[in-house]
C-alpha positions as CSV (number, residue, x, y, z in Angstrom):
1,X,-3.7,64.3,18.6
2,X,-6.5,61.6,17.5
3,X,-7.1,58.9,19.9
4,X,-8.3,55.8,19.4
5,X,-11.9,55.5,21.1
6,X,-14.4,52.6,21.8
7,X,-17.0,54.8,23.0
8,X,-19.2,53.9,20.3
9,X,-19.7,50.8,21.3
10,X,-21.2,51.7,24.1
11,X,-17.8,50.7,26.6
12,X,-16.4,52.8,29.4
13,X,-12.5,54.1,29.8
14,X,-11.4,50.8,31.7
15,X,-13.5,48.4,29.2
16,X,-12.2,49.7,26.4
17,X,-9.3,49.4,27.7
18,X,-9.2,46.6,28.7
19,X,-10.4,45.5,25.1
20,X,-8.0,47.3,23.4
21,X,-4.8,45.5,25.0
22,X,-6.3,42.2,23.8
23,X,-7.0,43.3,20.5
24,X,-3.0,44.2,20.6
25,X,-2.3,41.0,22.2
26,X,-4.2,38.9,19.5
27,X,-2.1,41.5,16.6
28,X,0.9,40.6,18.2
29,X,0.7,36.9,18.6
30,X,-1.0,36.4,15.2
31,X,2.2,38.9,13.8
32,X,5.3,37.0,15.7
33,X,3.1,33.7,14.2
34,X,3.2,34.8,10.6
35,X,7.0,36.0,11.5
36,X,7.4,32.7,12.7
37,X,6.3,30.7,9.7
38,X,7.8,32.8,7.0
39,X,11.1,32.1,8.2
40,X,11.1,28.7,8.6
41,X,9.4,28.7,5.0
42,X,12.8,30.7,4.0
43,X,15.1,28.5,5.9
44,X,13.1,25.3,4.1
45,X,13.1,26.8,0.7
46,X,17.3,27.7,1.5
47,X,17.6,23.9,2.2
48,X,16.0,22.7,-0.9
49,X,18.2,24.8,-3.4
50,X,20.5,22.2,-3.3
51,X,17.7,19.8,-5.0
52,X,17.1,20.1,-8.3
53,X,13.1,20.5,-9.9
54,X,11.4,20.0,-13.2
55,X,9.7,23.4,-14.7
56,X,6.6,24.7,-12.9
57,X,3.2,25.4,-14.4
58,X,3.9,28.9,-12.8
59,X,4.8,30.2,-9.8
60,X,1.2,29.3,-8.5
61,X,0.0,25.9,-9.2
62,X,3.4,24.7,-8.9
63,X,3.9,21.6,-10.2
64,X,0.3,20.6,-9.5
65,X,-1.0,18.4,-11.9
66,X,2.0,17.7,-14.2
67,X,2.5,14.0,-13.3
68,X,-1.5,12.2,-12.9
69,X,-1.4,9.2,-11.4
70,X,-1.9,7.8,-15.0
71,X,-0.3,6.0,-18.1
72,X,1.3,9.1,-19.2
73,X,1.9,10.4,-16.0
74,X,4.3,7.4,-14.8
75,X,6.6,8.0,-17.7
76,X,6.9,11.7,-17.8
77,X,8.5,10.0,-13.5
78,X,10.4,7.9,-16.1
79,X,11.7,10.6,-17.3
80,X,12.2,12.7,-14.3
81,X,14.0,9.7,-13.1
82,X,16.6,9.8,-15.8
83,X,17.1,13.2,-15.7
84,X,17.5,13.5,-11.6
85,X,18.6,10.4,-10.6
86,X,18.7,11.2,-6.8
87,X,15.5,12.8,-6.7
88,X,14.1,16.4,-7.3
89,X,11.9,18.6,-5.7
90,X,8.2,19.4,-6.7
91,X,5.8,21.9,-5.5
92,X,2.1,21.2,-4.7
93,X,1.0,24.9,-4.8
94,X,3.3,27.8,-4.2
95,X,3.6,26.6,0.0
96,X,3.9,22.9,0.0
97,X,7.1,21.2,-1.1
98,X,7.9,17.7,-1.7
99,X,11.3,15.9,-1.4
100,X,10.8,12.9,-4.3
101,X,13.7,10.0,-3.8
102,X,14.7,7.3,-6.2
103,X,18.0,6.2,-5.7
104,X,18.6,3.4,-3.3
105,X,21.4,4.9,-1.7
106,X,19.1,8.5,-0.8
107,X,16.1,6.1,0.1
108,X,18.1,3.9,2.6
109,X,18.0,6.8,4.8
110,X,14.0,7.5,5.2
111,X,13.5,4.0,5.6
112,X,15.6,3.1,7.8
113,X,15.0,5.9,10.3
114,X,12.7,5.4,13.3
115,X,9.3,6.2,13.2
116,X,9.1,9.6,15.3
117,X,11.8,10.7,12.9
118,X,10.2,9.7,9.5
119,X,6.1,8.5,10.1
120,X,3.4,8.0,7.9
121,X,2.4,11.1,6.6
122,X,-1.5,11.8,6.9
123,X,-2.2,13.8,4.2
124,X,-2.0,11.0,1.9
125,X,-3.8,8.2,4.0
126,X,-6.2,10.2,5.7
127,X,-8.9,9.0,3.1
128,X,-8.7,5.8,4.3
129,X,-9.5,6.3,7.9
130,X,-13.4,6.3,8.5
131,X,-12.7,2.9,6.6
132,X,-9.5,0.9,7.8
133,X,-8.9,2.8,10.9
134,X,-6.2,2.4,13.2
135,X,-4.6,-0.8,11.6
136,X,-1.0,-1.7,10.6
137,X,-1.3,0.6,7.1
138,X,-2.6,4.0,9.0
139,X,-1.4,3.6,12.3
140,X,2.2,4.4,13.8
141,X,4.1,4.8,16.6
142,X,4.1,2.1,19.9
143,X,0.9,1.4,18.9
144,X,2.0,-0.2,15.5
145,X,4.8,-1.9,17.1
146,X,2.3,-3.4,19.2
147,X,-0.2,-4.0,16.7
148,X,3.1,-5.9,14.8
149,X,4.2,-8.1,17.1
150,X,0.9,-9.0,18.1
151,X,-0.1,-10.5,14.2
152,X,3.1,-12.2,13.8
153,X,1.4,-15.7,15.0
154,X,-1.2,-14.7,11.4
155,X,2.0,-16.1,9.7
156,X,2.8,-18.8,11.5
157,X,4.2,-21.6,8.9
158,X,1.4,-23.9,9.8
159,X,-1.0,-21.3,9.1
160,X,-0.6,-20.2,5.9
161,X,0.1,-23.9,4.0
162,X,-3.4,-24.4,4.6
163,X,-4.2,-21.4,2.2
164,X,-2.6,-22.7,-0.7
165,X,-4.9,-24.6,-1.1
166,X,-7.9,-22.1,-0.9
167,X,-5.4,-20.1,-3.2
168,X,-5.5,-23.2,-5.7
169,X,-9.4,-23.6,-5.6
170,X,-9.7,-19.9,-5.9
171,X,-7.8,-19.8,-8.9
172,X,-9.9,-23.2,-10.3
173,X,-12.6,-21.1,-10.1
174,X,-11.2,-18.2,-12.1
175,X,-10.1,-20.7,-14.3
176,X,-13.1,-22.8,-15.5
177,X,-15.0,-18.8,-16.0
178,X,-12.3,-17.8,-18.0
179,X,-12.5,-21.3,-20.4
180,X,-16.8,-21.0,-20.3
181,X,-16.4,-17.5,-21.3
182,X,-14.0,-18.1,-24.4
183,X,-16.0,-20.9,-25.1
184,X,-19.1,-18.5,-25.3
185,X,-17.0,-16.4,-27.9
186,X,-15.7,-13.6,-25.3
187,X,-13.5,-12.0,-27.3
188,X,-11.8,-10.1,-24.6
189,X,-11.6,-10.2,-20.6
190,X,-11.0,-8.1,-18.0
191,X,-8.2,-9.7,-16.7
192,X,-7.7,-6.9,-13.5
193,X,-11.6,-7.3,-12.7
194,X,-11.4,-11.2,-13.0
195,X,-8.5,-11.4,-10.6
196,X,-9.5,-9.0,-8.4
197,X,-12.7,-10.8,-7.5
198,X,-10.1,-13.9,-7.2
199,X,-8.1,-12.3,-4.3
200,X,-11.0,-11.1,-2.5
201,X,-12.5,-14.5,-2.7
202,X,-9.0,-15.8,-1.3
203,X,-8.7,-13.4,1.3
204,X,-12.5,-13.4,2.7
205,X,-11.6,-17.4,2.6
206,X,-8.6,-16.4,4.6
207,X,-9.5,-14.3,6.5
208,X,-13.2,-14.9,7.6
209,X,-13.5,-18.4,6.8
210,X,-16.1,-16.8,4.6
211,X,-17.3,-18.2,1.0
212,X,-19.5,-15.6,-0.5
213,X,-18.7,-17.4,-3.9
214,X,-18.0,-14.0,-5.3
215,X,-16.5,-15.0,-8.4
216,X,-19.9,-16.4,-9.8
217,X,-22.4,-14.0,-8.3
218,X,-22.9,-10.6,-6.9
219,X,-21.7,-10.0,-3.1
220,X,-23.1,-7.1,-1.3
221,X,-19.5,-6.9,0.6
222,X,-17.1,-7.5,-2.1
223,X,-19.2,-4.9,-4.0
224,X,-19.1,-2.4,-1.3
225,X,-15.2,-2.7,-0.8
226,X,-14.6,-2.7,-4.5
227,X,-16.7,0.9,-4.4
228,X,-14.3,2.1,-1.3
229,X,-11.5,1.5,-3.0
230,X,-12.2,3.2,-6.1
231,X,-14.1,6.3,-4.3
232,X,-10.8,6.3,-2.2
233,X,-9.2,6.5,-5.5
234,X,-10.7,9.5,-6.8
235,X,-11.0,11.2,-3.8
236,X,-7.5,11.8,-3.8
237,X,-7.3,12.8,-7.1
238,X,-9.4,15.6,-7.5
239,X,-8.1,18.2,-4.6
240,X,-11.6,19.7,-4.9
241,X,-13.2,16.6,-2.8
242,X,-10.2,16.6,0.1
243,X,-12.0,18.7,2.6
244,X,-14.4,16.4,4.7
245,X,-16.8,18.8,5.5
246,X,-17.7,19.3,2.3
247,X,-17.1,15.0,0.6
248,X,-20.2,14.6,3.4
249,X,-22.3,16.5,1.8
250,X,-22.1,14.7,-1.5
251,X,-23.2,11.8,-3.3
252,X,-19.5,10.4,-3.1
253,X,-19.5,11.3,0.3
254,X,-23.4,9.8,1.1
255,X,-21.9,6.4,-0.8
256,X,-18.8,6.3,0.7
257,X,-20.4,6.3,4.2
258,X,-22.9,3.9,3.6
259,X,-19.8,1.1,1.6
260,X,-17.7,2.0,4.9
261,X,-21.2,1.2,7.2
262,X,-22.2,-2.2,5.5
263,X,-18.5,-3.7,5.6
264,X,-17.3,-2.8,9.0
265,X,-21.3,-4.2,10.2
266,X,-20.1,-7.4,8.2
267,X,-16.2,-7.5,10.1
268,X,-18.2,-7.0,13.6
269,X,-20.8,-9.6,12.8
270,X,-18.4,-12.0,11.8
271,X,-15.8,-11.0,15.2
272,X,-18.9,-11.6,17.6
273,X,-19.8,-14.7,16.3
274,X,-16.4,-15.7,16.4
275,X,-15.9,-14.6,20.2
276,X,-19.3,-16.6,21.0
277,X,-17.5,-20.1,19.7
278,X,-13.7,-19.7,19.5
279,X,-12.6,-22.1,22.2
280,X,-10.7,-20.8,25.4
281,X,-7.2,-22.4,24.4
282,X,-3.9,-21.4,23.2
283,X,-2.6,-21.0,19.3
284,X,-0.9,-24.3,19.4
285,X,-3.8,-25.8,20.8
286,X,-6.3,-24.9,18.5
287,X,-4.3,-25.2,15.2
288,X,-4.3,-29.3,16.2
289,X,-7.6,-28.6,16.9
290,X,-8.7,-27.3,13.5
291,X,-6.2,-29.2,11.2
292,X,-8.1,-31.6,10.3
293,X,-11.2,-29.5,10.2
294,X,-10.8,-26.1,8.7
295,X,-8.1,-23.5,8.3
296,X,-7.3,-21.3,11.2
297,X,-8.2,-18.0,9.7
298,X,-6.8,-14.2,10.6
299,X,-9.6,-13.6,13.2
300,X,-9.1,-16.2,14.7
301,X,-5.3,-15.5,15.5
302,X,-6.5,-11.9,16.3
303,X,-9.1,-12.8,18.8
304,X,-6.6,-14.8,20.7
305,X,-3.4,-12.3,20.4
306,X,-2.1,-11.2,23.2
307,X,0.6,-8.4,23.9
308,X,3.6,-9.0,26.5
309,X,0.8,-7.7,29.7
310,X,-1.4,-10.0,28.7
311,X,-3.9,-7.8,26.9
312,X,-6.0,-8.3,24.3
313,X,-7.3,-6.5,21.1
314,X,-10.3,-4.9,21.3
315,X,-12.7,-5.7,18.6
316,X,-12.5,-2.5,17.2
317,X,-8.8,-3.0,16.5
318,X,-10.0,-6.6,15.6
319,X,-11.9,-5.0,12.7
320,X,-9.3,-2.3,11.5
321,X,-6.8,-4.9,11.0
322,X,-9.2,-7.4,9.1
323,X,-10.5,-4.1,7.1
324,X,-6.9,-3.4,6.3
325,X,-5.8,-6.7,5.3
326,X,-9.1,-7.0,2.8
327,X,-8.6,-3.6,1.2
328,X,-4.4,-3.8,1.0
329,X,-4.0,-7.5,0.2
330,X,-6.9,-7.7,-2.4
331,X,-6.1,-4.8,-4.7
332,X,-2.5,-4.9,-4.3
333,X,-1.7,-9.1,-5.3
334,X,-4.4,-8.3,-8.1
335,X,-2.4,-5.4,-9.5
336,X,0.7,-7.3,-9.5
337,X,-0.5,-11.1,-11.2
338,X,-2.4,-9.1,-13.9
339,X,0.7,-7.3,-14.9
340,X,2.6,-10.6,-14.5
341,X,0.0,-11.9,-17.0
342,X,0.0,-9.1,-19.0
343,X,4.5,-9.5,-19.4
344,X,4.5,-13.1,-19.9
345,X,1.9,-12.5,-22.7
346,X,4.3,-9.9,-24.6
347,X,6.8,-12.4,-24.0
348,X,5.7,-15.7,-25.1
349,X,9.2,-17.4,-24.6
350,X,9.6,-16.6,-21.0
351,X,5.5,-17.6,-20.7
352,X,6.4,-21.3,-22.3
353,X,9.7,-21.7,-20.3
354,X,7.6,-20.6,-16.9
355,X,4.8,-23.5,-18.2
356,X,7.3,-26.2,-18.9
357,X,8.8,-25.5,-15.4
358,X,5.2,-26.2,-13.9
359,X,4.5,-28.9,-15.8
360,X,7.9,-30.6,-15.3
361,X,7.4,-29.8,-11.5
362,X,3.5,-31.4,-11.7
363,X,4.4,-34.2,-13.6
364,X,3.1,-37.6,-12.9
365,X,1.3,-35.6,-9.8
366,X,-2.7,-35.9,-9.5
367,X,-4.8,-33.8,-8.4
368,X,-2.1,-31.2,-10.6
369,X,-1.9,-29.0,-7.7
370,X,1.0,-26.6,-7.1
371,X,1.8,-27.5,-3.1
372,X,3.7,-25.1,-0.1
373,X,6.5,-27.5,-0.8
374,X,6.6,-26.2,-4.7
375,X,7.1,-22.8,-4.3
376,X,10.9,-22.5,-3.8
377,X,11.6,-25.3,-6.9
378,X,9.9,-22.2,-9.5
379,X,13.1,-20.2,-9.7
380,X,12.5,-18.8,-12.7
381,X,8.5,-18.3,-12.3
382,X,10.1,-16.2,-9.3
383,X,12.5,-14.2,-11.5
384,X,9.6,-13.0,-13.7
385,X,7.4,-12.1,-11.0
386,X,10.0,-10.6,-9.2
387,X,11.0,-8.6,-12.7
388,X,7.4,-7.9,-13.5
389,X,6.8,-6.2,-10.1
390,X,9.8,-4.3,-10.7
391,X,8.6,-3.0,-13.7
392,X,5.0,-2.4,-12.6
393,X,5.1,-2.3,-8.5
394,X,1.4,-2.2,-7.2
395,X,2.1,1.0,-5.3
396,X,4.1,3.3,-6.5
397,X,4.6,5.5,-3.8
398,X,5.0,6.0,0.1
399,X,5.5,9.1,2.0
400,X,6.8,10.3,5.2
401,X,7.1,13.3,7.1
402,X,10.1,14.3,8.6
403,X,10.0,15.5,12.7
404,X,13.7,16.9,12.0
405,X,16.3,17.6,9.8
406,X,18.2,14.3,8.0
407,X,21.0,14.5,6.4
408,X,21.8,12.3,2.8
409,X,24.5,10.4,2.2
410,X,25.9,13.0,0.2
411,X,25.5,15.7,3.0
412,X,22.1,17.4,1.1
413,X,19.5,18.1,4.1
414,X,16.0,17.5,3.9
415,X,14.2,20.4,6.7
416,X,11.8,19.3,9.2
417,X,8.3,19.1,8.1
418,X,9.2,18.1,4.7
419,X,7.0,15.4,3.1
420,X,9.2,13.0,1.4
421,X,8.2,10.5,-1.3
422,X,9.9,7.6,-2.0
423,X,9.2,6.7,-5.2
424,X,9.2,2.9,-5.9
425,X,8.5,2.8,-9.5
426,X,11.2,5.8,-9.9
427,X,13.8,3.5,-8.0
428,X,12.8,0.6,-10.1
429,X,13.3,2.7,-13.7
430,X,16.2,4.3,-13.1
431,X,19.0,3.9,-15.4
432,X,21.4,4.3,-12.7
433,X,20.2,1.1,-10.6
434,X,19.1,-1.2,-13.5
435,X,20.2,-1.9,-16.8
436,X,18.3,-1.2,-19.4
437,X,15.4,-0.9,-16.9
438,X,12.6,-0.8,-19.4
439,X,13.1,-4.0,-20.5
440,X,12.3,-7.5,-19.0
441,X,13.9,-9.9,-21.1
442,X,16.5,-9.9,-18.5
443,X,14.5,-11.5,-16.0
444,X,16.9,-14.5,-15.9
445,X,20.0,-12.0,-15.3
446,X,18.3,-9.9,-12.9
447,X,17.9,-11.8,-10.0
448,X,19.7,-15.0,-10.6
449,X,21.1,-16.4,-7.0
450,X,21.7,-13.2,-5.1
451,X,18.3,-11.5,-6.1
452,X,19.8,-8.5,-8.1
453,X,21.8,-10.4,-10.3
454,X,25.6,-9.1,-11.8
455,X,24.0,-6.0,-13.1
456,X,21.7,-4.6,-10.6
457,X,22.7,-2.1,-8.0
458,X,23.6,-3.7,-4.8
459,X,21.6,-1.3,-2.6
460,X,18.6,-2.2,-4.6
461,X,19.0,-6.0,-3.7
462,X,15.6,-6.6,-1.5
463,X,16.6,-7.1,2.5
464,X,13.7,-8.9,4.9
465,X,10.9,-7.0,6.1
466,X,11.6,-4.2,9.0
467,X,10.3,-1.0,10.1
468,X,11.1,0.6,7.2
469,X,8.8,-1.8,4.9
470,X,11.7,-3.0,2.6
471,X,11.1,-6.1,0.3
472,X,11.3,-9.1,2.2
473,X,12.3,-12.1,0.2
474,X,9.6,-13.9,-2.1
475,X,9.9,-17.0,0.1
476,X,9.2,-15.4,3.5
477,X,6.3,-13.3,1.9
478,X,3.2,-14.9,2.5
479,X,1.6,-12.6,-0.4
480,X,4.7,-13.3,-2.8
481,X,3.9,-17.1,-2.2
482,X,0.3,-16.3,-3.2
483,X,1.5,-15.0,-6.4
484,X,3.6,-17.4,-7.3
485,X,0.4,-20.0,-6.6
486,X,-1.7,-17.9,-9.0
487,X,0.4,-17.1,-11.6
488,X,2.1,-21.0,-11.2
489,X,-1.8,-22.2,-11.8
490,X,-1.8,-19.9,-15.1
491,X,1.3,-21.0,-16.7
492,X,0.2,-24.6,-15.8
493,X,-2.8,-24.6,-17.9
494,X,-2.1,-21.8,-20.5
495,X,-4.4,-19.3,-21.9
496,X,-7.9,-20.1,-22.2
């Protein structure tokens, strides 16, 4: 009988021996592995038979490409939402499922489960690392409950009336471009591009004390987030550009180190100068100190947080949080007031009945400035931007992984290791929540006095802020308030 020999290599009986119960070792574990993963794939794959899913490109690809994040691609979700009104499976290759929700009722559940059950998942927001780091948006776990608590002074009352104003001047400044650019013959604007330079005017104000007067000429920061964002963008689009090893070996990759390089240099220039001159005192102390000087900005209530043992940040939390805030706040509050714009424009009557409730408010009021005060007399400026975010949310979707089986409310089990995606502008479509949901001229119905309005579903209503990241209410929303400033300044003076 043949025997298997190692001889050739030059090994003697117990060598090769030796050798040969390792190679059967390695065999065996990399066998009862495989084992091991095909039947949990089976018993996942079991699970999700009780989901429904759209046609596959083939067996392959999956569903891989069928909904870009584009135009086109948001209403064939439409679609899918009308069609599976709970939610639906998809497949991103023939391996990888993904458990889409858009009912209120099936969403509930993810969100409102802790976060070792349901956290971030990384595949999606791994991009964004080498850039934000470990703040609020990529971070999880004790250290984001930390990290939480710890900003909560950043939106202390007292803080943020002092930026309405900066929100008022930034929007001046948009303003009086818009009118000398009409008044050149400028046909058309950019309106996204225009207001984007707005909020990260507002928010370097805010948050740096910082006036790079972006609006009016080139800033070597604002230009290098503006490039992070839209390399992080395509980046995860294009699967070909997710693995890092090889993004760092291309131009993307060369530019996106060297955006990521020249704003977190900025952040820790700006958090050293900062610890050299911020006064030894408490948050109470210093805000009488600096009201009648300047406006406390985010770094400074980051440099003097302190968690319940007395312990700092570090600055290199400092600048992840600041990073954050710059890249989330900008691109998201720019997203929303251009499609705010863009609504009131395709419906001239709600756009005059927002503008005589701004001027009626203004009246007999000079400078004709919209005040912290204002904010909650603009109930129906509120329903439209409410109804406009409903109909075009800045981000359309979040994901989690689940660390264990959870059970719907209708008893349907998403498996552990699922990634689920809770899709916001699905929930926000859906025939089965809202009432004719592609249509805004029932912006006055909609959220009149209990925020959903007689028609709306009642799980949909929005519920303050918690771990979960539901809607808090526009009032309570420092960002919401900031919207309402901007598009309130807009209505008040009209097109230009």
């Amino acid at each position: 009988m043949p025997q298997l020999s190692l001889s050739w290599l030059g090994l003697g009986p117990v060598a090769a021996s030796l050798w040969l119960f390792l190679l059967l070792v390695g065999v065996s574990w990399l066998l009862a592995r495989i084992l091991v993963w095909t039947y949990t794939f089976y018993d996942i794959v079991r699970c999700l038979r009780c989901f429904p899913q759209p046609p596959k490109r083939n067996w392959f690809l999956g569903h891989l490409g069928l909904f870009p994040p584009t135009e086109e691609g948001l209403r064939d979700v439409t679609q899918l939402v009308a069609n599976y009104p709970q939610g639906f499976v998809t497949w991103m290759g023939p391996v990888m499922p993904l458990v889409t929700l858009c009912h209120p009722d099936m969403v509930r559940t993810i969100v409102s489960a802790s976060a070792a059950i349901a956290p971030k998942d990384v595949v999606f927001y791994r991009f964004l690392k080498p850039w934000l780091g470990d703040g609020l948006l990529l971070s999880g776990g004790d250290k984001w409950s930390r990290h939480r608590r710890m900003l909560t002074p950043a939106f202390h009352f007292n803080i943020l009336k002092s930026y309405v104003r900066i929100f008022n001047d930034s929007v001046n400044i948009m303003h009086a471009k818009w009118k000398r650019l009409a008044s050149e013959g400028s046909a058309h604007l950019d309106m996204f591009e225009h207001i984007s330079l707005m909020t990260l005017d507002s928010l370097q104000k805010c948050v740096f004390s910082f006036d790079s007067n972006c609006q009016e000429k080139p800033s070597e920061y604002i230009s290098a987030v503006l490039e992070l964002s839209a390399l992080v963008t395509k980046r995860n689009q294009q699967i070909t550009l997710h693995m890092d090893s090889l993004y760092h070996l291309i131009p993307d990759g060369w530019r996106f180190h060297r955006a990521c390089r020249l704003v977190h240099d900025f952040t820790d220039s700006v958090i050293q100068e900062r610890r050299r001159t911020l006064p030894d005192q408490g948050l109470d102390d210093l805000l009488k100190a600096k009201a009648k000087v300047k406006t406390l900005d985010f770094i400074d209530v980051l440099l003097l947080a302190k968690d319940e043992d007395g312990k700092e940040l570090s600055d290199e939390d400092i600048r992840a949080e600041a990073d954050t805030f710059m890249f989330a706040g900008h691109d998201t509050t720019a997203s929303g007031l251009a499609w705010v714009l863009y609504n009131l424009a395709r419906h001239p009557e709600h756009q005059e009945r927002c503008r005589q409730e701004v001027r009626e408010l203004l009246r007999d009021r000079e400078p004709k400035e919209i005040e912290w005060d204002d904010l909650a007399q603009l109930p129906f400026l509120t329903m439209c931007i409410k109804e406009s975010l409903r109909l075009h949310p800045p981000v359309t979707v979040i994901s989690r992984r689940c660390t264990q089986d959870i059970v719907l409310p209708d008893g349907r089990i998403i498996p552990k290791g699922v990634i689920c995606l809770i899709s916001i502008f699905g929930t926000h479509h859906s025939p089965s929540v809202w009432p004719d949901p592609e249509e805004l001229h029932r912006a006055d119905v909609r959220h009149d006095g209990d925020e959903g309005g007689p028609g709306a579903h009642a799980a949909a209503l929005p519920r303050p802020a918690g771990r979960g990241g539901a809607t808090p209410e526009a009032g309570a929303d420092p960002a919401c308030r900031g919207r309402t400033v901007a598009a309130g300044g807009a209505a008040e003076r009209g097109p230009p």
